[in-house]
Backbone and ligand atoms as CSV (ligand in chain L), in Angstrom:
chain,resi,resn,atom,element,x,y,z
A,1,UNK,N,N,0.850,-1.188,0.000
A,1,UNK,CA,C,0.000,0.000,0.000
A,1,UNK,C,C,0.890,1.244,0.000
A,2,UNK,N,N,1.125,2.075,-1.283
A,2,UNK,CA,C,1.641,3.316,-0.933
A,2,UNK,C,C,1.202,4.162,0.129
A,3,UNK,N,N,2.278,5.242,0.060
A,3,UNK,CA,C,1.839,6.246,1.190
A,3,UNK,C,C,1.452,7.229,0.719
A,4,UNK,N,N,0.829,7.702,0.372
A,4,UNK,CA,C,0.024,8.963,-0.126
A,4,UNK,C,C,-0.869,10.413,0.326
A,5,UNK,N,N,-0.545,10.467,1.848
A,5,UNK,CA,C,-1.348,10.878,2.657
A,5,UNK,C,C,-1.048,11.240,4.360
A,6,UNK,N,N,-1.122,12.271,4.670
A,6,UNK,CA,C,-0.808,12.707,5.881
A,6,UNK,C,C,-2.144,12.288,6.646
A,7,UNK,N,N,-1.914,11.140,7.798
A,7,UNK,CA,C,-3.039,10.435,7.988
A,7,UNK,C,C,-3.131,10.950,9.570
A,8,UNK,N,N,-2.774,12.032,10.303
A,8,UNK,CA,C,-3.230,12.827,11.264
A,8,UNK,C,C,-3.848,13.669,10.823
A,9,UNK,N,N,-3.644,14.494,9.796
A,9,UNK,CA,C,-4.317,15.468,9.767
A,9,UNK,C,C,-5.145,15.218,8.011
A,10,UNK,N,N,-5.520,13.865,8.194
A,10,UNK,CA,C,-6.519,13.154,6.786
A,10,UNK,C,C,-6.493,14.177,5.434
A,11,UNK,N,N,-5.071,14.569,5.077
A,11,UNK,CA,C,-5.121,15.189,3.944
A,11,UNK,C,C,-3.938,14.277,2.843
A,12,UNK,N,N,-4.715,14.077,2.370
A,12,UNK,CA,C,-3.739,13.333,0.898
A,12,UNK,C,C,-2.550,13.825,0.127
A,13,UNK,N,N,-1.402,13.411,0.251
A,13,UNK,CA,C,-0.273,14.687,-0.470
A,13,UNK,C,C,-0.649,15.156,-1.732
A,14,UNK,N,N,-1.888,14.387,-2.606
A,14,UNK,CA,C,-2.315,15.369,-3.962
A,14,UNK,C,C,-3.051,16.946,-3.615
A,15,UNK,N,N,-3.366,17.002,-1.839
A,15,UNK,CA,C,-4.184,18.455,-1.415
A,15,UNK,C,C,-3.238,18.667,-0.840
A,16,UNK,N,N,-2.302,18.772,-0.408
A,16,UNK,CA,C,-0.892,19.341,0.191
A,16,UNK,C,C,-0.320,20.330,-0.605
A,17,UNK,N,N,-0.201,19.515,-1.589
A,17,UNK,CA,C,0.738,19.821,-2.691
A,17,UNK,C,C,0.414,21.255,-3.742
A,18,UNK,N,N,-1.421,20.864,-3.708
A,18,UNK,CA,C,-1.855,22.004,-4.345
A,18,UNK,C,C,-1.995,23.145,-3.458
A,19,UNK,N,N,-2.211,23.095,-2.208
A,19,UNK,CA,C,-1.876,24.044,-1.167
A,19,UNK,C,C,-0.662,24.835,-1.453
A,20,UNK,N,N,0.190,23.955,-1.293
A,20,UNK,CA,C,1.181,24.436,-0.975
A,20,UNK,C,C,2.118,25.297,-2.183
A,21,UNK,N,N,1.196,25.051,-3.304
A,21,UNK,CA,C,1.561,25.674,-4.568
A,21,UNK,C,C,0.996,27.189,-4.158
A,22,UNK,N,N,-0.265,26.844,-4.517
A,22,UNK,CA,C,-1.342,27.819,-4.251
A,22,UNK,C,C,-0.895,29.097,-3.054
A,23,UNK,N,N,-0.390,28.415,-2.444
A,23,UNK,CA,C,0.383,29.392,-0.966
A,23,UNK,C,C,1.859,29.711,-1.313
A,24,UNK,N,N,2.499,29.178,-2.312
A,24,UNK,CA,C,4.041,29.530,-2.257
A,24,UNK,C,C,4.772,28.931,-1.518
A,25,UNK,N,N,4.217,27.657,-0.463
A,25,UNK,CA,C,5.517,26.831,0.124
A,25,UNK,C,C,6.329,26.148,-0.535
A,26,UNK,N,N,7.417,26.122,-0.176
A,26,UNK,CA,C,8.849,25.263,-0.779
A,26,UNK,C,C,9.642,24.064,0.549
A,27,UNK,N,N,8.846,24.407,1.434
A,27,UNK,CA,C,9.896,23.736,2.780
A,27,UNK,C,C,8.606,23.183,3.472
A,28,UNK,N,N,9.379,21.980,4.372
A,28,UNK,CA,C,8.287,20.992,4.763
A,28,UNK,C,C,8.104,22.456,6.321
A,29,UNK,N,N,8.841,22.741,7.009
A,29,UNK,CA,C,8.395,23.676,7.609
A,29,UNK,C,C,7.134,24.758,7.501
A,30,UNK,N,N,7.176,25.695,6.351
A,30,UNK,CA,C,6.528,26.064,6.298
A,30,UNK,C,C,4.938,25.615,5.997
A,31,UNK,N,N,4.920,24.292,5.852
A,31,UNK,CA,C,4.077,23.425,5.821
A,31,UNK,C,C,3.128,23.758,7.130
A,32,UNK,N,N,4.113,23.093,8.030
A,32,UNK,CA,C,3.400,22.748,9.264
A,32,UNK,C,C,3.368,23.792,9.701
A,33,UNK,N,N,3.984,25.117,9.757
A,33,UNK,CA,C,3.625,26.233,10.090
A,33,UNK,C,C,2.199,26.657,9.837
A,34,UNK,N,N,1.862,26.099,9.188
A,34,UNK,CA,C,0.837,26.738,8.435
A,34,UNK,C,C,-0.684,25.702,8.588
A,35,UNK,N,N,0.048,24.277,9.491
A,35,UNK,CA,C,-1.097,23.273,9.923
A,35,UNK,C,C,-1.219,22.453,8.690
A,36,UNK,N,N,-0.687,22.519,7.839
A,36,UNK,CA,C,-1.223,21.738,6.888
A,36,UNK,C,C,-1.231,20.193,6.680
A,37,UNK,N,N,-0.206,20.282,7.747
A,37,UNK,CA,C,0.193,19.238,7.342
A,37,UNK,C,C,1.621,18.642,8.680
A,38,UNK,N,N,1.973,17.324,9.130
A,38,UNK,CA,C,3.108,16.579,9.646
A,38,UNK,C,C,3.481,17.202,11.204
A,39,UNK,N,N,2.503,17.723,11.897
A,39,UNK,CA,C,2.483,18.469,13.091
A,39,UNK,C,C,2.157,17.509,14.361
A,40,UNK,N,N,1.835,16.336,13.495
A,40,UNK,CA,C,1.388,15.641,14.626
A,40,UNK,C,C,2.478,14.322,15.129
A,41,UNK,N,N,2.581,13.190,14.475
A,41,UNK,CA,C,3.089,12.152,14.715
A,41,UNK,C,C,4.562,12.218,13.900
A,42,UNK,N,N,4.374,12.915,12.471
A,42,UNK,CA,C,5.288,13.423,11.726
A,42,UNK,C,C,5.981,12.170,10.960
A,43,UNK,N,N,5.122,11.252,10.791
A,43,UNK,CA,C,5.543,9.860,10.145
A,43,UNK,C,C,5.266,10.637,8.830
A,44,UNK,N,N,4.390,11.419,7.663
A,44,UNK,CA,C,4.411,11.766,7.015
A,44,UNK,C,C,5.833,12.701,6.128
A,45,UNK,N,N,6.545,13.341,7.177
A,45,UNK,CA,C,7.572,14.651,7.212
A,45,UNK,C,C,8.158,13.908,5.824
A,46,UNK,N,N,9.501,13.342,6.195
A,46,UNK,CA,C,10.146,12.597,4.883
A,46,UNK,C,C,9.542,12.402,3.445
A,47,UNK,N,N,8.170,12.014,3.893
A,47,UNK,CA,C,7.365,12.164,2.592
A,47,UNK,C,C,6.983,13.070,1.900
A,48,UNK,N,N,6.613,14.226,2.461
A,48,UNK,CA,C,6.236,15.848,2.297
A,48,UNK,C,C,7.512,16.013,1.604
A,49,UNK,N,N,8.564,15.933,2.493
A,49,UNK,CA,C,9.863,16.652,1.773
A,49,UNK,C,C,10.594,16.009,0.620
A,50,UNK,N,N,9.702,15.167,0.156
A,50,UNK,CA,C,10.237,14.599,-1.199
A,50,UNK,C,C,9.512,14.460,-2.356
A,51,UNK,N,N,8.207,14.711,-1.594
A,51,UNK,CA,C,7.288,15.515,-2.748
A,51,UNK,C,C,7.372,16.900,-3.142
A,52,UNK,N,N,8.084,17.179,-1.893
A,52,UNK,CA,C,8.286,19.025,-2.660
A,52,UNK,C,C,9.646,18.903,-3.370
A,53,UNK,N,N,10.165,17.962,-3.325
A,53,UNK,CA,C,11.737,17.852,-4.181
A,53,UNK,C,C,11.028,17.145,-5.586
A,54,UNK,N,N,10.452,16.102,-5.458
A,54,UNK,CA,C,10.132,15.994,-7.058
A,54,UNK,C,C,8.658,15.842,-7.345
A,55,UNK,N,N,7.886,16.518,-6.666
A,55,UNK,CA,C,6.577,17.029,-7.459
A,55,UNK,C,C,6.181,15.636,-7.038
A,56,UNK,N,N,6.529,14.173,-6.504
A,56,UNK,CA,C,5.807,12.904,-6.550
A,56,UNK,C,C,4.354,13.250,-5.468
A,57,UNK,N,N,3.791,12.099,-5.252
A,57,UNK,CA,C,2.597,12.727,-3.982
A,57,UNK,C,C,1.814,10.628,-3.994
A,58,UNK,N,N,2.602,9.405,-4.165
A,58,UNK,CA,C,2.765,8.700,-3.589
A,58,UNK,C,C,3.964,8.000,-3.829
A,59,UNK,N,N,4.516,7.064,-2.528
A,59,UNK,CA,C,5.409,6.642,-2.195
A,59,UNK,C,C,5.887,5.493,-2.028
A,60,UNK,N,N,6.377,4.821,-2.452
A,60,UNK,CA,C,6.783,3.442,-1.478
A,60,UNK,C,C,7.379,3.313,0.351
A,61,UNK,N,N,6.215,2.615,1.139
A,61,UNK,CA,C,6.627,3.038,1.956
A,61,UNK,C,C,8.356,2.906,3.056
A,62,UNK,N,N,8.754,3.595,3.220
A,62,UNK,CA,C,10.093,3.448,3.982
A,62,UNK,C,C,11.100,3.316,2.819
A,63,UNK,N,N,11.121,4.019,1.649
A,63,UNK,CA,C,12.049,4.566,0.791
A,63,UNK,C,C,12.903,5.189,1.529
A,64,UNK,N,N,12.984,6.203,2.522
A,64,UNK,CA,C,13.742,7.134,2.827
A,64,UNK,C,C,14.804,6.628,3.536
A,65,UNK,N,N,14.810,4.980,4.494
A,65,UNK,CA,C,15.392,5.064,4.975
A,65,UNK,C,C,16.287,3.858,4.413
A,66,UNK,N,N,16.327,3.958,2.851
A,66,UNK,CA,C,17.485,2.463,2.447
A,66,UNK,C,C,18.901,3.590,2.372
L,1,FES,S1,S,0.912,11.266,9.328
L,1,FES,FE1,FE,1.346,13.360,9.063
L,1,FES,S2,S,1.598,14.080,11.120
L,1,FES,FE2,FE,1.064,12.012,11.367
């Protein structure tokens, strides 16, 4: 099952992403500044920040840590 989705705060990285266009974020910070997103448990974070590096918005899960 990919990961696709910030599942504390039930938003899917395809509505993140357009947020975060829509708003001008570039950094997983200003993300959560802003609530959108990885404020909570933050199992999402890694994922956020590699969708804002290549535009992806699902994942295989635990890519980040080979
Ligand atoms: S899954 Fe995103 S903060 Fe928990």
């Amino acid at each position: 099952m990919p990961v696709d989705r910030c599942i504390c705060h039930e938003k899917p990285f395809t509505e993140i992403k357009q947020l975060a266009i829509e708003k001008g974020y570039t950094s997983v910070e200003e993300i959560q500044n802003a609530g959108l997103s990885s404020t909570s448990c933050k199992m999402c974070e890694p994922y956020i920040r590699a969708m804002l590096k290549t535009g992806e918005t699902s994942f295989v899960p635990g890519f980040h840590l080979k």
